[in-house]
N, C-alpha and C positions, 0 to 999 in steps of 0.2 A: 395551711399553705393554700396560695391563690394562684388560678390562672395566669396573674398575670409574676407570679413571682416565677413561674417556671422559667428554664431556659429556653431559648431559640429552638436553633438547629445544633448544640454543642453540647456535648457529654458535660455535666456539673462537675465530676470530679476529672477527667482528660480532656477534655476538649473537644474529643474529636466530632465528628458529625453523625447525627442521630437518624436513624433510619427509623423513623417513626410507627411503630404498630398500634400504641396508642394516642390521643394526645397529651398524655399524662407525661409522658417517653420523658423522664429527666437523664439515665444512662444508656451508654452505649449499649452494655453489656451487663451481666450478674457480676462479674466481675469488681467494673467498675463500680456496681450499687455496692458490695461487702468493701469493698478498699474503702468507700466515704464512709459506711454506716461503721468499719471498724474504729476510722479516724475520728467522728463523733464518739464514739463511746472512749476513748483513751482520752480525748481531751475532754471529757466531763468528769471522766475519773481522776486525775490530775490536779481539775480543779475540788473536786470534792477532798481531797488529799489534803492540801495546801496545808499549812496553817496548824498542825498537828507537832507535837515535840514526845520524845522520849522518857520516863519519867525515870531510866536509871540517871543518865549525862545528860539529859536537860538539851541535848540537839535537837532539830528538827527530822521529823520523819521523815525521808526522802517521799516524792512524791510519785516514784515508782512501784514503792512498795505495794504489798496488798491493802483492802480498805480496812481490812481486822488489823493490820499491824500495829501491835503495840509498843515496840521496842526499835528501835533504829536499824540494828543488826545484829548477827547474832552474836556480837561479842558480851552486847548490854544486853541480850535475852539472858545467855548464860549468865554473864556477873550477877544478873536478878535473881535467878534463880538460884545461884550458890548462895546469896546471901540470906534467901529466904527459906533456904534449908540451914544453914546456919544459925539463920533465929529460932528456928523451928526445936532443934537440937539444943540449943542454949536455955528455952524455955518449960522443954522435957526434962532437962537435970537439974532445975531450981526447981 
């Protein structure tokens, strides 16, 4: 980041007016600095997400989920898992 991309006199994430201690000063507040830097990390997470699907029903992983999530929800975790103790058991008595 450049001097000149900073803001003015205006909080980056409220607006409001910055009482400058440094000239770096992009928030008003700590506040303000964790609300942006939480809002940047949820929307890279999100995108990082995207694009992922399920491998019991073949939907998409919501893009809430966690980044480990492998399953949709816990209905297709469970039905995974039933079925893979199923094969499991089917392959012990052949």
């Amino acid at each position: 980041m450049r001097l000149d991309d900073l803001p003015g006199d205006s909080c980056a994430f409220c607006g409001a007016s910055i009482e400058h201690k440094t000239v770096r000063a992009m928030y008003c507040n700590y506040t303000c600095r964790n609300r942006d830097r939480h809002r940047l990390d949820r929307e890279s997470r999100l995108e990082a997400n995207a694009g992922r699907t399920c491998p019991h029903c073949g939907e998409p992983i919501p893009a809430h989920c966690r980044a480990d999530a492998v399953y949709c929800g816990l209905n297709c975790k469970l039905a995974a898992a039933y079925r893979r103790r199923k094969e499991r058991l089917g392959k012990a008595r052949a």
